[in-house]
C-alpha positions as CSV (number, residue, x, y, z in Angstrom):
1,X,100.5,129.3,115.7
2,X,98.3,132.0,116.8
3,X,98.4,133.4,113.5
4,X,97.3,130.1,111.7
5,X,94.3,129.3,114.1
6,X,92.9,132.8,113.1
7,X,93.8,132.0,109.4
8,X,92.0,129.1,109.9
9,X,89.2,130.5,111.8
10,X,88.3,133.3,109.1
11,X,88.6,130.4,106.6
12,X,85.8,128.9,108.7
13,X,83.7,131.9,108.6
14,X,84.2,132.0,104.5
15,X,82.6,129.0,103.8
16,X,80.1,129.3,106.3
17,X,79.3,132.3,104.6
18,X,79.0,130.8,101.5
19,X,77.6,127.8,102.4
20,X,74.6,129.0,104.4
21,X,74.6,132.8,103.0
22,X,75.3,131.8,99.8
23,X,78.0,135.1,99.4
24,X,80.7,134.4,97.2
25,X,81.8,138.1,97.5
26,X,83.7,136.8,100.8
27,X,85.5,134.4,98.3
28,X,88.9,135.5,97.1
29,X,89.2,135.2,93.5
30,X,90.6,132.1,93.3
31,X,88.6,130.7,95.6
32,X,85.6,131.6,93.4
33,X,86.9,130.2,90.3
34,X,87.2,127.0,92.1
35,X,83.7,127.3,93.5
36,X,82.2,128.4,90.4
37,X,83.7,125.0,88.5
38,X,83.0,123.0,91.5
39,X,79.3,123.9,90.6
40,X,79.7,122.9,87.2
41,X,81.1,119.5,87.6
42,X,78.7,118.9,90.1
43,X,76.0,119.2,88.3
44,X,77.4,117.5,84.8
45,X,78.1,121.3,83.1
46,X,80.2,122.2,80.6
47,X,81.7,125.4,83.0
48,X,83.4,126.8,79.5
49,X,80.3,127.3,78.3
50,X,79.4,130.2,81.4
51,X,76.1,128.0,82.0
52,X,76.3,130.8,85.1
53,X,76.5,134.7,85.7
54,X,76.7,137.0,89.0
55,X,74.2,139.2,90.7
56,X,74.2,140.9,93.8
57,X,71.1,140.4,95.2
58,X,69.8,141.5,98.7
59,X,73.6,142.2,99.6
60,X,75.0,138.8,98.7
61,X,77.0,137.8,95.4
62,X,75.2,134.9,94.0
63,X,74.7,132.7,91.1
64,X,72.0,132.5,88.4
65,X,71.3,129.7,85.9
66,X,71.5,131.4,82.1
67,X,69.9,129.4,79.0
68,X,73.1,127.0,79.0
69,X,72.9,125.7,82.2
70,X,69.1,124.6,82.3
71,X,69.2,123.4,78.1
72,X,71.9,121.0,79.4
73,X,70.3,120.0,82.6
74,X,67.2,119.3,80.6
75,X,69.4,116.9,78.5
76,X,71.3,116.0,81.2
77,X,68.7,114.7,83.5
78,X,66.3,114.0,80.3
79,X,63.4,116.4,81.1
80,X,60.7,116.3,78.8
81,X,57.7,118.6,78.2
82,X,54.7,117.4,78.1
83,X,52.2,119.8,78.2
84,X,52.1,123.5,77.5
85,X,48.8,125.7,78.5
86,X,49.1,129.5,77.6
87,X,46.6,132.1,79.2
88,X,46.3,135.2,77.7
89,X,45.1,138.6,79.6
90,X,44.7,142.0,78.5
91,X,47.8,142.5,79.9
92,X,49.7,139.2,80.1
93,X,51.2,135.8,79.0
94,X,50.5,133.2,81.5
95,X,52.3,129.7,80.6
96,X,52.1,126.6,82.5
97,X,54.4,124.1,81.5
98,X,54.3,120.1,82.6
99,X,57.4,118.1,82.7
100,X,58.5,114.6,83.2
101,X,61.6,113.3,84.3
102,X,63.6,110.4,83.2
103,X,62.4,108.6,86.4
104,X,58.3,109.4,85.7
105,X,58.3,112.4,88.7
106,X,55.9,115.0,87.1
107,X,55.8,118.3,88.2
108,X,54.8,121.6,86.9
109,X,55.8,125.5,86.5
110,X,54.6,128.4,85.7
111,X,56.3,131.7,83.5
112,X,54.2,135.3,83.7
113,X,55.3,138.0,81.3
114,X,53.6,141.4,80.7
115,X,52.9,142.1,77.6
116,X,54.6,145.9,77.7
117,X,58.4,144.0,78.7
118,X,58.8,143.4,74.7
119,X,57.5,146.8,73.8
120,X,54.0,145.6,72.7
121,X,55.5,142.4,70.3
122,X,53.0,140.1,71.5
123,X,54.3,137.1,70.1
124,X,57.9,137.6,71.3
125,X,56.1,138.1,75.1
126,X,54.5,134.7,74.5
127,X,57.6,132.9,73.8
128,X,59.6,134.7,76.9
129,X,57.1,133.4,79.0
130,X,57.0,129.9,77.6
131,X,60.9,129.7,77.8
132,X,60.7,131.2,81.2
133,X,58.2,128.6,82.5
134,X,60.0,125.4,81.2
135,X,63.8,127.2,82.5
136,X,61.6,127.4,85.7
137,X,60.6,123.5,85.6
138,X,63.9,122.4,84.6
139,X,65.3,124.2,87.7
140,X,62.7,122.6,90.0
141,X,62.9,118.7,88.6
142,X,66.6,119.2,89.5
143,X,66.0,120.2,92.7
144,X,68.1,123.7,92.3
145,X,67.1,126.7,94.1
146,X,68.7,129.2,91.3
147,X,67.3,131.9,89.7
148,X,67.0,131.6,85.9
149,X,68.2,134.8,83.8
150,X,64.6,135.2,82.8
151,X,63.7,135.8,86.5
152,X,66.5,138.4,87.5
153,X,65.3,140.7,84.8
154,X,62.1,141.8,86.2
155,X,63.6,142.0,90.7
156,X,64.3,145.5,91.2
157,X,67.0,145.7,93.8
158,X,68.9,142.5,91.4
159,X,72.4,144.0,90.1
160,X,74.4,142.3,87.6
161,X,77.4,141.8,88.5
162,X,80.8,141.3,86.0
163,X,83.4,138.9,87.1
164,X,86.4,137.7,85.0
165,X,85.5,133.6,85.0
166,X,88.5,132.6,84.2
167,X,90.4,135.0,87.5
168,X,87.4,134.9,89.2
169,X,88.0,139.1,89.9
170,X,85.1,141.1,90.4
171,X,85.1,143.5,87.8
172,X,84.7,147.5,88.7
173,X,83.1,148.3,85.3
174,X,79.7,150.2,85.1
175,X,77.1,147.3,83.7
176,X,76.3,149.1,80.1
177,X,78.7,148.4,77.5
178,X,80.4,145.1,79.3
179,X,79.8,141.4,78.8
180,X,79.5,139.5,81.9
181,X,82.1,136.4,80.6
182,X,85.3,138.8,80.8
183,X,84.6,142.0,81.5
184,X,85.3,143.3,77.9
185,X,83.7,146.5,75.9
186,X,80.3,144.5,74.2
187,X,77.4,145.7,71.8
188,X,74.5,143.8,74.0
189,X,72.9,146.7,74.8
190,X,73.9,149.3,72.3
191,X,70.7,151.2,71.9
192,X,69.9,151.9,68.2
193,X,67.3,153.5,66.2
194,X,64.6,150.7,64.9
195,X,63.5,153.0,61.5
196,X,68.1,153.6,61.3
197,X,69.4,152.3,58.3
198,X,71.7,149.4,60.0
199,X,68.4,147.9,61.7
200,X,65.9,148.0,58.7
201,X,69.2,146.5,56.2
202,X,69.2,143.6,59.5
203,X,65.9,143.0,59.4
204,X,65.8,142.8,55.7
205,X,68.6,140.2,55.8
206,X,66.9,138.4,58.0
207,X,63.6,138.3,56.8
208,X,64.6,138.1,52.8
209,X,62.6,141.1,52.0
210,X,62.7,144.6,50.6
211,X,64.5,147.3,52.9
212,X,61.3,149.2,52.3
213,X,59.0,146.1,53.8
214,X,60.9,145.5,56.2
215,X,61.0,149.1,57.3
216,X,57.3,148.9,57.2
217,X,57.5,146.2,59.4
218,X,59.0,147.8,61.7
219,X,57.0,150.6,61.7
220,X,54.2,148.7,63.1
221,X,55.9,146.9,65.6
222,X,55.7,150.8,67.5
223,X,59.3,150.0,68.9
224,X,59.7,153.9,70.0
225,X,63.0,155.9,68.6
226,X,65.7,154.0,70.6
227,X,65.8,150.2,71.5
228,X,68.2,148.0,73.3
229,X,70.0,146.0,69.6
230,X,69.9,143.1,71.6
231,X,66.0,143.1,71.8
232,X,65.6,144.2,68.4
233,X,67.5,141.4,67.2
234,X,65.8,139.0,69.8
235,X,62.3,140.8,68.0
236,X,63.5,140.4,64.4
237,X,64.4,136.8,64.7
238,X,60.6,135.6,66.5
């Protein structure tokens, strides 16, 4: 008996933590599956498609919202966007995007990116920041308290962190070369040489040019010798 009622108890203490700390570290792996899909159906997502990743943040294992979870809470809830106004600075993109919800609520958001985050592509910066500010106003017009992927990227002391979604284990694998969704070897930031032979044939491809225009291309981007092949390919496709 005595052993139950302190079974209980730390049970207690579990999803308090949770609840009001919002740590699903404290979670055992199963627990956290459950959680994690709990979530989902809450909300109306599709939980197959990862709509969410983890991140230790300020000590506690949370959850962010990736680009599935706030495109399908924008259909979901049918968000639309009325209004975009982009500032530009000498050193940033400042977007501020208006939405309208399905029941005529307006609100607004606003996504900042520096300039220097996509290694000078200016028009790549101005698209982050526009996706960044409508991800933002989704969030908000559903009342969710998340962090969006394009947030987590610029808070210093924010650690990815890889967990098996379909085990719910926390994965003891160092964060370069390992995709979040199963904790398996990935290419998503394989750093490559911009002016190397697979990039320019890529960017050739993709663009329906000449290898040599597209390696002049390139060349003016100013990219530096090594780059992450998930931003070049982000850079070649606009």
């Amino acid at each position: 008996m005595t052993t139950q009622l302190a079974t209980q108890e730390n049970q207690a203490q579990i999803t308090e933590s949770v609840l009001l700390g919002g740590d699903l570290s404290k979670l055992s792996p199963s627990q956290r599956v459950s959680y994690y899909r709990s979530v989902c159906d809450s909300l109306g997502l599709n939980y197959l498609t990862k709509p969410f990743d983890y991140i230790n943040l300020n000590g506690k294992l949370t959850l962010y919202a990736k680009k599935d979870a706030t495109d399908q809470l924008r259909k979901i809830h049918a968000i639309s966007i009325i209004d975009v106004n982009i500032v530009e600075t000498e050193k940033q993109f400042i977007v501020k995007v208006k939405g309208q919800g399905q029941d005529g609520r307006i609100d607004m958001e606003v996504g900042v990116v520096n300039k220097g985050d996509m290694r000078g592509d200016t028009a790549n910066a101005q698209m982050k920041a526009v996706t960044k500010a409508k991800r933002r106003l989704t969030l908000s017009m559903c009342g969710l308290g998340w962090l969006d992927e394009t947030e987590v990227q610029t808070i210093p002391n924010a650690a990815p962190v890889f967990v098996n979604n379909d085990t719910g284990e926390i994965l003891e694998h160092p964060q370069e070369g390992f995709s979040q969704e199963d904790g398996a070897k990935s290419d998503a930031i394989e750093l490559i040489d911009p002016m190397g032979d697979w990039a320019v044939k890529y960017a050739a491809s993709e663009w329906n040019i000449s290898a040599t225009d597209a390696a002049k291309s390139i060349a003016s981007k100013k990219l530096g010798k090594r780059i992450s092949k998930d931003d070049f390919i982000q850079i070649v496709a606009g």
